[in-house]
N, C-alpha and C positions, 0 to 999 in steps of 0.2 A: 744494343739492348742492355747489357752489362753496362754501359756509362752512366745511362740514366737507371737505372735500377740503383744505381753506386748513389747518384745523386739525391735519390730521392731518403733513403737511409743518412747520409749526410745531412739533409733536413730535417729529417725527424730526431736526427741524435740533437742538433742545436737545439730542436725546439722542445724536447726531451730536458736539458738541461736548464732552458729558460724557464720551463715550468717548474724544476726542482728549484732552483734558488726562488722563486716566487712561493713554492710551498713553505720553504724554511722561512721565511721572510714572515709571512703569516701566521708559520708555529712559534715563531720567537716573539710576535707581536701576542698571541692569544697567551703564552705561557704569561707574560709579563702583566698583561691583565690582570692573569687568575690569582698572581701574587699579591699586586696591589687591591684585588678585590679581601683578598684571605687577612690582607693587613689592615683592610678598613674596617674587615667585621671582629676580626679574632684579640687585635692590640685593644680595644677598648673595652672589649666583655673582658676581658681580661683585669684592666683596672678597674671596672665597674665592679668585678668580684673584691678587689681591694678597695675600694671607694664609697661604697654601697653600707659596708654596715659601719665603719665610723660615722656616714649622715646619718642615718635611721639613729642611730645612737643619740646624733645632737640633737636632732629633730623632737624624740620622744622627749629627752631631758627639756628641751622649752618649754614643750605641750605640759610635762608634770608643773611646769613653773605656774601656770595660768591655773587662776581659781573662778568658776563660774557663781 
């Protein structure tokens, strides 16, 4: 009774651990997402705040240039 009782503990500790490295595997995949999602949204609002009123700036100065 104790052999198999050993045994069965012996299995669940592998499969115990087969499911921790699948959990990490999945945490390191979703972190890496969340960074590349953080960097598609945050790196261009970013230069939009620097980018944004040099155009409006050219853009008005054309507009004054035009006489209807």
């Amino acid at each position: 009774m104790d052999q198999e009782l050993q045994k069965r503990f012996d299995n669940q500790d592998k499969k115990i651990d087969e499911i921790y490295k699948s959990v990490e595997k999945t945490r390191k995949y979703f972190l890496m997402i969340i960074w590349i999602t953080v960097l598609a949204v945050v790196l261009p609002a970013i230069g939009l705040v620097f980018v944004l009123p040099s155009f409006l700036s050219n853009y008005t100065s054309s507009l004054n240039g035009l006489s209807i």
